[in-house]
N, C-alpha and C positions, 0 to 999 in steps of 0.2 A: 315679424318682429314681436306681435303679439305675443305668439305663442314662445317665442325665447323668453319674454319677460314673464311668460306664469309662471306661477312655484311649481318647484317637482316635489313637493311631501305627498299630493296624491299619487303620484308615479310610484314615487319610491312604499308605499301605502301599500299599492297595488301588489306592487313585486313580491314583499313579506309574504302577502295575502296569498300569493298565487304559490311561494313555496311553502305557506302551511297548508293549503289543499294539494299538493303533491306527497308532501310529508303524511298528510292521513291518507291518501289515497295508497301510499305505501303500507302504513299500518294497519288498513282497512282486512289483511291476509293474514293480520296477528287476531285471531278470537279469541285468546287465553287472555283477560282482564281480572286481576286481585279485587277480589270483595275488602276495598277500604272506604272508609266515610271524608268527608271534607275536612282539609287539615283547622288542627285546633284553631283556639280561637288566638294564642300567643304566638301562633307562625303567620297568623293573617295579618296582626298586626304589624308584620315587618314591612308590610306593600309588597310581598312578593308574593302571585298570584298564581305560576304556574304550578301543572300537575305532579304529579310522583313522575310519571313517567318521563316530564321533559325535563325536571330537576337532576334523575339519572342518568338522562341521555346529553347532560350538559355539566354535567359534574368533573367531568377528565378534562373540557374547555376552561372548565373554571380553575380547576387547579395549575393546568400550564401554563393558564395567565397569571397567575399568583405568586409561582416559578420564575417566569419570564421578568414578574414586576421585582421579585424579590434581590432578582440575578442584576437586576440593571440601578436597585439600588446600592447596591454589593458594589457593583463599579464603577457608582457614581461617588460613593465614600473614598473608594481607593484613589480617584482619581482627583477628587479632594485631598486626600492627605498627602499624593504625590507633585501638587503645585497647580493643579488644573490645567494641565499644558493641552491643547488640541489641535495634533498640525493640521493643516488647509491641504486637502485633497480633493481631487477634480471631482467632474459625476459619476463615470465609471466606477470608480474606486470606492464609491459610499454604498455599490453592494457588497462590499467586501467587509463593510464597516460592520461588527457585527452588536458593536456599542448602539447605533441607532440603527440597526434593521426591525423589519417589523413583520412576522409572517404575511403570508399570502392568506390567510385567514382574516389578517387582521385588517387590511388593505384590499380587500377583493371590491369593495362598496367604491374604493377612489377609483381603482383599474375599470371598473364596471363605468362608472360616470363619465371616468376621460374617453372610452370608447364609444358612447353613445353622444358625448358632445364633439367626437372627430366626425362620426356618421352621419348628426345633425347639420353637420359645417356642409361636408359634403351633401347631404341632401339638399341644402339651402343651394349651395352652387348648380347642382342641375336644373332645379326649377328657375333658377334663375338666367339660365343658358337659353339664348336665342334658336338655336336649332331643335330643342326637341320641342317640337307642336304636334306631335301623335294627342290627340281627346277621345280614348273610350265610348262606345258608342252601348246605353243597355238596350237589350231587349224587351218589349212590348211585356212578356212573359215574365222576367223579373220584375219589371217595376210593376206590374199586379200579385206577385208576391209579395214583395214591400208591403204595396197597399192593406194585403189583404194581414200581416203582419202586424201593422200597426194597428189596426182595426180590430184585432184579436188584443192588444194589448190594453187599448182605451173602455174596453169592455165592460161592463162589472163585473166581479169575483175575478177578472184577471188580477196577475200581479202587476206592481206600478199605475192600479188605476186610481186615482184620487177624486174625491167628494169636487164637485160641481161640473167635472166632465161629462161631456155630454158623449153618447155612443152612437153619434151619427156620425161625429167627424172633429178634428183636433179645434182644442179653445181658441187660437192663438196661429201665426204662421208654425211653418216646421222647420227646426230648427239647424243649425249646421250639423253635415255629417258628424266632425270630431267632437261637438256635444253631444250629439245622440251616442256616439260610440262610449264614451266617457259616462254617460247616466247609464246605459245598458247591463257595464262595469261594475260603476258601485252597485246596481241594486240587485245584481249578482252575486256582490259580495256579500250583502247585507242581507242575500237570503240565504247563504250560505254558513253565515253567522247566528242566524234567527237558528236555523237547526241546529247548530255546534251546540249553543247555552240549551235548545230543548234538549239536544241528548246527555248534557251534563247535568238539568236538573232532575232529566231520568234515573240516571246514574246515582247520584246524590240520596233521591228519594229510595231507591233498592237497595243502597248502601250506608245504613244508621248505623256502623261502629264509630263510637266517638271515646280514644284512649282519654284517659283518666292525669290528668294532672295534679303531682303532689303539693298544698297547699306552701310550703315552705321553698321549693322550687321556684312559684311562682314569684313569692316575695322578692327571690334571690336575682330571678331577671329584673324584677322591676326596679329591685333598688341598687343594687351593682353597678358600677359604673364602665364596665369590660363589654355591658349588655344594653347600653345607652348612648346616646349622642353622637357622636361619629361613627363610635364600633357596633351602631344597630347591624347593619349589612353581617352578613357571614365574612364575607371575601375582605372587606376592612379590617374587621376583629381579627381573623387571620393576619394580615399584615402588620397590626399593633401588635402581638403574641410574637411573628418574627421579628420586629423591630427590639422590642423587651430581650429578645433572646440575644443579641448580637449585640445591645447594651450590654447584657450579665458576662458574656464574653469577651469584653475588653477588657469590662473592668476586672476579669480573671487572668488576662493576660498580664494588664497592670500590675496586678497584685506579686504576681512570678516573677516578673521584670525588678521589681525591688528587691526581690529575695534572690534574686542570683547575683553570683562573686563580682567582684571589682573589675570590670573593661575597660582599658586604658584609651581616652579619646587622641588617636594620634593623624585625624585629619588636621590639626594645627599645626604641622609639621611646616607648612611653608613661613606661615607667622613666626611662628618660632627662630627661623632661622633668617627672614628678613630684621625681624630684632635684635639678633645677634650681631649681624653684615657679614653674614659670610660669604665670599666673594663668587661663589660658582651662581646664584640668582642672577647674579647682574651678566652673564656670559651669553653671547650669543652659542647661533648652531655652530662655526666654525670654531670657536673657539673650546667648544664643548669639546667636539671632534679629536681636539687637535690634545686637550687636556687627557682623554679617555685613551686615546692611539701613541701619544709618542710621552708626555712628561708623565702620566702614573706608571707607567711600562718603566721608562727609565727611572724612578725615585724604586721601584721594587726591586730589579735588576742592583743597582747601589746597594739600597739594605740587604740583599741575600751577600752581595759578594763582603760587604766590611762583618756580615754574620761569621762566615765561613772563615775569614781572616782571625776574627775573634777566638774560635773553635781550633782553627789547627796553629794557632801561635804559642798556646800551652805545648805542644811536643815538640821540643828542642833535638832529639836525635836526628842526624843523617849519615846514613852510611856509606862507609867509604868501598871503591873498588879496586883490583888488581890491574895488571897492566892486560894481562890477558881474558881477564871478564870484559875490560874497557875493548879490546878487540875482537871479542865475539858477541858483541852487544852494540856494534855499531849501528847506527843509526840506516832507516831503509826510505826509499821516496813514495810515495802514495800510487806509482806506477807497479812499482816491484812488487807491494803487496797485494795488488790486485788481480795483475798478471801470473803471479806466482810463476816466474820461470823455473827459477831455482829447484821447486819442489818437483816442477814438471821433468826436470832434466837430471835426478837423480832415481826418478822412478823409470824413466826412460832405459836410464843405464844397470839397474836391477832387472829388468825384464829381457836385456839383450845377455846378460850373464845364466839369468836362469835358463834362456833357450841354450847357450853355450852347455852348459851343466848336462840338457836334456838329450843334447847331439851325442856329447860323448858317453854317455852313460847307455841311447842306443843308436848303435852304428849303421843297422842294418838299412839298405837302400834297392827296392824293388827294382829289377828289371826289366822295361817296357820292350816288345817284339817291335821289328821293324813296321810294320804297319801302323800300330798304336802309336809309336813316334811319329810319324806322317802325319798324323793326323792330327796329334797334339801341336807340331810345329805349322799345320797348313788352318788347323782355326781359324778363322775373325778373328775371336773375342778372345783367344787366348795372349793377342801379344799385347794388349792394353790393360787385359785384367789378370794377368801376373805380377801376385803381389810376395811379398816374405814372408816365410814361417813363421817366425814368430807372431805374424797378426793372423791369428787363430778364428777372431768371429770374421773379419773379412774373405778370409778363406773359405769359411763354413757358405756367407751369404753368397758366393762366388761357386762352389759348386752347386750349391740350389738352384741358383740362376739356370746354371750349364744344363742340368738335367731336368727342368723345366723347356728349356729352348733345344732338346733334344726331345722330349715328348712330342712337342705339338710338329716340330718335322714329322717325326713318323707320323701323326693323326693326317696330316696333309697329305704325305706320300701315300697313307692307305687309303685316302678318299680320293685319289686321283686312280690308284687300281680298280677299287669298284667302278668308278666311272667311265673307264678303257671297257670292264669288263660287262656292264651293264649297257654299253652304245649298242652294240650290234643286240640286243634284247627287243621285241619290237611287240611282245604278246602283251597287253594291258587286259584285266579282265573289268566285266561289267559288273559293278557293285550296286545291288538294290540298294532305294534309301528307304524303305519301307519298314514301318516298326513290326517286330512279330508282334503277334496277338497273345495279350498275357490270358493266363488260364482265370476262369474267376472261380474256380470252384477247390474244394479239396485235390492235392495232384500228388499224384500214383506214383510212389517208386516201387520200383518191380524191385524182385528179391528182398525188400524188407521185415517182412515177417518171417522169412529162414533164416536172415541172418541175428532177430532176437530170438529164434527157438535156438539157436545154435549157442548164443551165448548166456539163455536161461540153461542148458545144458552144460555148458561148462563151468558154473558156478556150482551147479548141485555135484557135480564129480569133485570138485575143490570142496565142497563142506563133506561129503562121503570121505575123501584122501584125509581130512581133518577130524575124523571122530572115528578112522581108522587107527592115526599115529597117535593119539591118545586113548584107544582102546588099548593097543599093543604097548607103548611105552608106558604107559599109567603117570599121564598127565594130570591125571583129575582122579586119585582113589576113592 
C-alpha cells in the first residue's frame, strides 16, 4: 500500500528520461551537426529551452496541434450557433465521436498509466495469493558480487560516494532493494545529465556565431502587444492571428449578407395562416386524407366540367341527318367492336372469291400415278392435315412438315442398312494412343527447291514473252 500511495512524477521522470537517451542514442549515427551559437538572447526569454534540432523535429507536432485545436474550435462555434444540441451516445460510439476524439499521440501517457495500474492490480493479487510460496534462493557467488559492488561504490573517487563515508563499510543499515534500485536510477540519470550540459557547453563554446538583431525589431517585440502576455508562446500567437482571421471573416460575410437582394422570410407560413383560421390547421390525418383523395378531386372535376359547359355553350349549330346516314350510323355494342366480326367476315368472303377468280383463270390439274395415289390416301398425317387451298401459309407449313418427316425415315432406314451391313463385320483394328514425335528442328520438304527453280523460270520466260510483244508491237517507241 505504501508503494500505491507514492507519487509516480519520479516514474513518469524516469520514462521521459529513458526516451531521451534512446532518442540520442538514435542520433548518436547522425555526425553531421550545424556550426550554430546558442539562440538569441529574445527567444531565451520566451522559456523555451529547447535545441534547433528538437524545435524542428517538433515543429509538424506543433502545427497539427494547432490544426487539431483550430478545427475543434471551428466546431465548437458552429455548434454554438446551431443551439448546442449534444445527443447522449453510449461508450462505443464516442470513438466514433470525432468532435471529442483525441489522437493516440495525444493519449498514449493515460493508455500507458491504465496499463500499468491493471498490471499493478494484478501483481498485487498474486503476491497476495496463498499458493505461491516459491522464495528464491542466491548463490554464495552473487551475494559476494553484491558485496564486492557496493564496496566499489562507497569508495572514493567512485561515483555516488559522499563526504563522511567511511570505505570500510556502509554508514547506516542497507537499505530496501526498491530504494537501492530507485537511487541507482536517478544517479544514473543525473550522470547522464552531467554529460548532456558538459557536451552542450562544449558545443556552445566551439560555436560563437551570435546573429545580430535589429535595434527597432527589438522595440517592436517588446512593445507590441501580439508579442506580449498571453500571445508570448508561438503556438498561442498563432491561435490569436487565427482567431482574428475568422473574426474579419464574418464580419465579411455580414457585410455581403446586407448587400444582397430582398429574401422573402416564409417560415411564418403556419402563423400566418393560424391568424387567418384557416380550417385545414385544425384537420386531423383522416380528415386531411379524406380532403386530398375525394373532396379536391371532386371540386376540380366540377370546375373542368361547368369550364367546358361555358366553352361549348357559345356554338349553337347541330346537324341534322338523313334517314339513311341514320341507318348506316347505327349505333354498335362495345362487343362488336372489339370482336370485329363484321370486318372478319367480309375479308373472309374477298379471299374465297379471289381463290375462285385464281381456279378459273388456271384450270390446269396434275395427274398422280397409281402408286403416288396410294400413298397419298394410305398416309397418317395426310387425312388430318388436309387443309384448303385457299389457306396457302398452312399448306406451305404442312409440306415442310411432310418432307422433314420423310428425311429422318430415310436417315433411320439408312442407318438400320449400315447396321445389317456392318453386323457380320468382326475385324476392329488396333489403334495406337501414342503421340508422334514432333520434329524440333528445321523440316525437310523434298522437291522444294525444283519446284521454286521452276517457278523463278517461268516468271523470267513471262518477262522475255513481255519485252518480246513490245519489241514487235512497239508498245513503248
Amino acid at each position: 500500500m505504501e508503494r500505491l500511495a507514492h507519487s509516480r512524477d519520479e516514474e513518469f521522470r524516469r520514462r521521459e528520461q529513458d526516451k531521451a537517451e534512446r532518442e540520442q542514442e538514435e542520433l548518436a549515427e547522425c555526425t553531421f551537426q550545424p556550426q550554430v551559437n546558442q539562440r538569441p538572447q529574445t527567444a531565451a526569454a520566451t522559456g523555451r529551452s529547447s535545441g534547433l534540432e528538437d524545435r524542428l523535429l517538433h515543429e509538424a507536432d506543433n502545427k497539427a496541434a494547432l490544426r487539431e485545436r483550430a478545427k475543434r474550435l471551428q466546431e465548437d462555434l458552429e455548434m454554438a450557433q446551431n443551439g448546442g444540441f449534444r445527443p447522449q451516445i453510449n461508450d462505443p460510439s464516442q470513438y466514433l465521436d470525432l468532435s471529442t476524439y483525441r489522437p493516440i499521440h495525444e493519449r498514449v501517457g493515460a493508455l500507458q498509466r491504465a496499463r500499468e495500474e491493471k498490471l499493478r492490480m494484478a501483481r498485487m493479487q498474486a503476491e497476495t495469493n496463498p499458493d505461491l510460496t516459491f522464495s528464491p534462493k542466491v548463490s554464495e557467488q552473487s551475494k559476494r558480487l553484491l558485496m564486492m559492488s557496493r564496496h566499489l561504490k562507497r569508495s572514493p573517487g567512485a561515483e555516488g560516494f559522499e563526504e563522511g563515508q567511511s570505505e570500510a563499510g556502509p554508514a547506516g543499515p542497507e537499505p530496501p532493494v526498491v530504494e537501492r534500485l530507485v537511487q541507482d536510477t536517478a544517479a544514473e540519470a543525473a550522470r547522464k545529465r552531467q554529460q548532456q550540459q558538459d557536451e552542450q557547453r562544449t558545443r556552445e563554446a566551439a560555436y560563437t556565431f551570435a546573429p545580430q538583431v535589429n535595434p527597432f525589431s527589438e522595440k517592436l517585440v517588446r512593445e507590441s502587444q501580439l508579442f506580449s502576455g498571453p500571445n508570448r508562446d508561438f503556438l498561442e500567437r498563432q491561435a490569436y492571428f487565427e482567431q482574428q482571421r475568422r473574426k474579419k471573416q464574418a464580419a465579411e460575410m455580414l457585410r455581403h449578407a446586407r448587400h444582397q437582394p430582398f429574401r422573402p422570410d416564409v417560415r411564418t407560413a403556419t402563423q400566418v395562416l393560424e391568424k387567418a383560421g384557416h380550417p385545414t390547421l385544425r384537420e386531423d390525418s383522416e380528415a386531411r386524407v379524406a380532403r386530398l383523395a375525394l373532396e379536391e378531386k371532386t371540386a376540380i372535376d366540377q370546375r373542368r366540367q361547368m369550364l367546358e359547359k361555358q366553352y361549348y355553350a357559345q356554338y349553337q349549330f347541330k346537324p341534322s341527318l338523313n334517314k339513311l346516314s341514320r341507318q348506316l350510323g347505327r349505333a354498335h355494342s362495345i362487343e362488336e367492336l372489339v370482336s370485329n366480326s363484321h370486318n372478319k367476315k367480309v375479308k373472309e368472303e374477298a379471299a374465297r372469291a379471289a381463290d375462285m377468280t385464281f381456279r378459273q383463270q388456271h384450270p390446269f390439274t396434275p395427274q398422280l400415278d397409281t402408286e403416288t395415289s396410294k400413298l397419298v390416301v394410305s398416309s397418317p398425317t395426310a387425312q388430318h392435315k388436309r387443309l384448303p387451298m385457299e389457306d396457302m401459309g398452312a399448306l406451305m407449313a404442312q409440306l415442310q412438315e411432310s418432307q422433314r418427316e420423310r428425311e429422318a425415315r430415310l436417315e433411320e432406314e439408312r442407318r438400320a442398312k449400315e447396321y445389317e451391313e456392318m453386323k457380320n463385320c468382326t475385324f476392329a483394328p488396333e489403334i495406337t494412343h501414342r503421340t508422334p514425335k514432333q520434329p524440333t528442328g528445321p523440316i525437310l520438304v523434298r522437291g522444294l527447291g525444283r519446284h521454286l527453280e521452276l517457278q523463278d523460270a517461268a516468271r523470267r520466260r513471262q518477262a522475255e514473252q513481255r519485252e518480246r510483244e513490245a519489241k514487235i508491237f512497239l508498245e513503248n517507241p
